[in-house]
N, C-alpha and C positions, 0 to 999 in steps of 0.2 A: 484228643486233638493233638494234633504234630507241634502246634506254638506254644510253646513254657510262657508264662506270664501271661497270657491273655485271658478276658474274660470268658468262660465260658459258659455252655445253655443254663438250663432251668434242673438239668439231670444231673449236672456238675455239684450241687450248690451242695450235696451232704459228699463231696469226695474223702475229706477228710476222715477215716477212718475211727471207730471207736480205739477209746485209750491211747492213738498218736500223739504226736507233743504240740503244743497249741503256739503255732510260733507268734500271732498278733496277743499273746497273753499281757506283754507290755503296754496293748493300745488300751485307753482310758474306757471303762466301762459306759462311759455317760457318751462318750464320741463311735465307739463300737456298734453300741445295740438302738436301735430305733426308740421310738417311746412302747412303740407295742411288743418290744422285746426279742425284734430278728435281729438275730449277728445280718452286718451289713457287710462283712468280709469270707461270709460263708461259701461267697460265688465265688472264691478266690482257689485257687492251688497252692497245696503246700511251698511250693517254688516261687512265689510271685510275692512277695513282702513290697517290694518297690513299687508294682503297681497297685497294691492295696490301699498303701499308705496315700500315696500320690491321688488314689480314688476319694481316698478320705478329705482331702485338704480341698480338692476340688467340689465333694460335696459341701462342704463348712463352707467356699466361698460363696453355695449357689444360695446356701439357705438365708444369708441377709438382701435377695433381689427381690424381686418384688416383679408380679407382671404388668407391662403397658394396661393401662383403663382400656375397655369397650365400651361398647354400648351395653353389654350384659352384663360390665362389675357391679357387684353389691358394693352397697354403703362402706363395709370390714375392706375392701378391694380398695377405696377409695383412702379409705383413711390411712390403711397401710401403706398405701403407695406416697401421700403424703410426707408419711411419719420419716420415709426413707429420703425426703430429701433433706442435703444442706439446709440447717437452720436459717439461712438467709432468702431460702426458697419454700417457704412454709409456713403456714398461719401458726399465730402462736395460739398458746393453749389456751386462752381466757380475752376476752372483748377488751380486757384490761392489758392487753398485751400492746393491743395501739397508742398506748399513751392515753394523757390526757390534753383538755382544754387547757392552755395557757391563759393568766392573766388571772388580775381580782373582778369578782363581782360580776361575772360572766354569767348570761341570763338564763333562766331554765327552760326558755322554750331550744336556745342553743344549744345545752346539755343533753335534754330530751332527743335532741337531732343529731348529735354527735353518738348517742347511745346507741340508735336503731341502725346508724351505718355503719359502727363498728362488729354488730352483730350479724347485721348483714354480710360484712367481710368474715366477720369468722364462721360464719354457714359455708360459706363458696370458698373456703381453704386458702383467702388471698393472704399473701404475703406482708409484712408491716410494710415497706415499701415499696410495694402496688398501691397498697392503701394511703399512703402519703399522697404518692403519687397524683391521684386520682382525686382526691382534697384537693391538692393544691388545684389542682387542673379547674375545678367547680368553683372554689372561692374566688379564683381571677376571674372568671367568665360572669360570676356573680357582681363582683364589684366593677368590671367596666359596662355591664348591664346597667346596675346604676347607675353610674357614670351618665351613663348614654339616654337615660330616662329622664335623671335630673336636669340635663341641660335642654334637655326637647321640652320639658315641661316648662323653666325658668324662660324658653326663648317665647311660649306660646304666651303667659302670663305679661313677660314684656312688652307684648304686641298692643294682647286684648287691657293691660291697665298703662298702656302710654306713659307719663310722667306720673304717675301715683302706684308705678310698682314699686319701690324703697319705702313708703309711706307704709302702704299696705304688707308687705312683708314682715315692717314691723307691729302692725298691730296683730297680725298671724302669730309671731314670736309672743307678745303680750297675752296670747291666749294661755301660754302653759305658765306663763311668770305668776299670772295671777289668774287662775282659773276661776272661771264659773264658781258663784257660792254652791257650796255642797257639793263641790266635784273633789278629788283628788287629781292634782296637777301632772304627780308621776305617772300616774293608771292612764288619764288621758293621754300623754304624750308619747306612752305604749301602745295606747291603741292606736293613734296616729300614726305610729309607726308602722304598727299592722300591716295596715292599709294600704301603702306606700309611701307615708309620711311624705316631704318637699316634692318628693319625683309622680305623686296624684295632682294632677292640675286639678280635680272634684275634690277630693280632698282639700285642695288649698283652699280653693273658691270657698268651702264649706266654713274652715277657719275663720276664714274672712267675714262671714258674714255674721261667727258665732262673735268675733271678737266687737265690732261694732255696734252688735246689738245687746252683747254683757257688758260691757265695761264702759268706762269712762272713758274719752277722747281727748283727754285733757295729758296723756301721755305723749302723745306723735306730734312731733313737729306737724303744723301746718294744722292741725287741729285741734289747737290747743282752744281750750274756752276759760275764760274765768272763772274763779271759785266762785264768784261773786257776780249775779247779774244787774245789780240795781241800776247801777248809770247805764245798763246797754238797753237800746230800743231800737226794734232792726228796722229797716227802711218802709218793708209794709207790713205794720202789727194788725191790720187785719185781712192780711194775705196768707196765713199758712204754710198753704197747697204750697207758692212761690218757694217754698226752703225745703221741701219737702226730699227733694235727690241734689246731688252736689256734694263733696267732700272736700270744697273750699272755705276757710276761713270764715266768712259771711251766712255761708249756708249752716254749718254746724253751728253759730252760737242765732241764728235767727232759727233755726230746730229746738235752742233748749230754752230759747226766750218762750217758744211757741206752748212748748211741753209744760214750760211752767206754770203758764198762764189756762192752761186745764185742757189744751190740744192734743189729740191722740193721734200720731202717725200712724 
């Protein structure tokens, strides 16, 4: 060829003559020969040290790139292209790389929840702050959900118990103070929770109905009864039925005048 330094064909690559002097002998054996053992400077001309070298450095740049993803990368295509980005653009190595739940006493159905979406994030290669991100974005949308449940429910419950929603919400609340014999008080008010806890308008109703027919009434204002009935005689002791619905003053102690005296509602 007429140009000194350029790369030439495939017929070029043994020009170098037996017993010549090996001018890239200073280049690093580990940076010279391939892994399978070809000089990579063999295509070179004794004359060309500058473009040799300069070949060389630009080969070492190319070997830390990595190709764009297709449709056709393998799994190694993905990971490696990963692996090349900035640390702040790249899943970390372990589910445990998201952090943890803050706070004490933090429940296990939450743990369990924060588990499977941090694995999730670490399958799909998301970054710690995508995955923040992406929290944060769920837990707002979650609690104005809330939000937004429990007052629909609170206004509907206002409607349908008129002047006897304060009353009733308290004996609702008395359900978990003092549960059902042989319940567990914590276990129930988990599963109430379940459920939807305040923001279930059936659920509530259900409370309500558990709380009046387990416990004593002698807790809530306005339904408060005596320890003691001896001096009380309601107005018609042999009318029952008459006390039978009502959640006034009159109607609950002429219910337990009624119950004591051997009446089954």
């Amino acid at each position: 060829m007429s140009e000194d330094g350029l790369l030439t064909g495939a017929d070029d690559s043994a020009s170098i003559a037996e017993g010549s002097a090996d001018i890239f002998a200073s280049v690093p054996r580990e940076v010279r020969f391939s892994n399978d053992g070809n000089d990579k400077l063999a295509r070179f001309k004794d004359n060309n040290t500058l473009l040799a070298t300069s070949y060389l450095e630009q080969e070492k740049m190319n070997s830390g790139r990595v190709n764009m993803l297709t449709d056709e990368s393998t799994d190694e295509d993905v990971s490696a292209f990963y692996q090349k980005l900035p640390e702040k653009y790249r899943a970390p190595d372990t589910a445990e790389g998201y952090g943890q739940l803050e706070g004490e006493n933090v429940p296990e159905s939450d743990k369990a929840y924060f588990s499977v979406m941090t694995n999730a994030a670490l399958a799909n290669n998301m970054p710690p702050d995508a995955f923040n991100g992406l929290m944060k974005a769920h837990t707002e949308y979650m609690n104005a959900k809330i939000t937004s449940d429990t007052n629909m429910t609170e206004e509907a419950l206002q409607k349908e118990w008129v002047g006897d929603y304060d009353k009733n919400i308290e004996i609702v609340e008395r359900v978990f103070r003092e549960a059902p014999e042989g319940v567990d008080g914590t276990a129930f008010k988990s599963w109430f929770n379940s459920v939807g806890g305040g923001r279930n308008e059936v659920a509530m109703k259900a409370m309500l109905a558990i709380g009046k027919s387990t416990l004593d009434d002698n807790y809530v204002e306005g339904d408060r009864v005596p320890e003691k009935l001896d001096d009380y005689k309601p107005q018609y002791t042999s009318s029952p039925e008459m006390y039978r619905n009502g959640d006034d003053e009159e109607s609950v102690k002429g219910r337990a005048w009624h119950t004591k005296q051997g009446f089954v509602y």
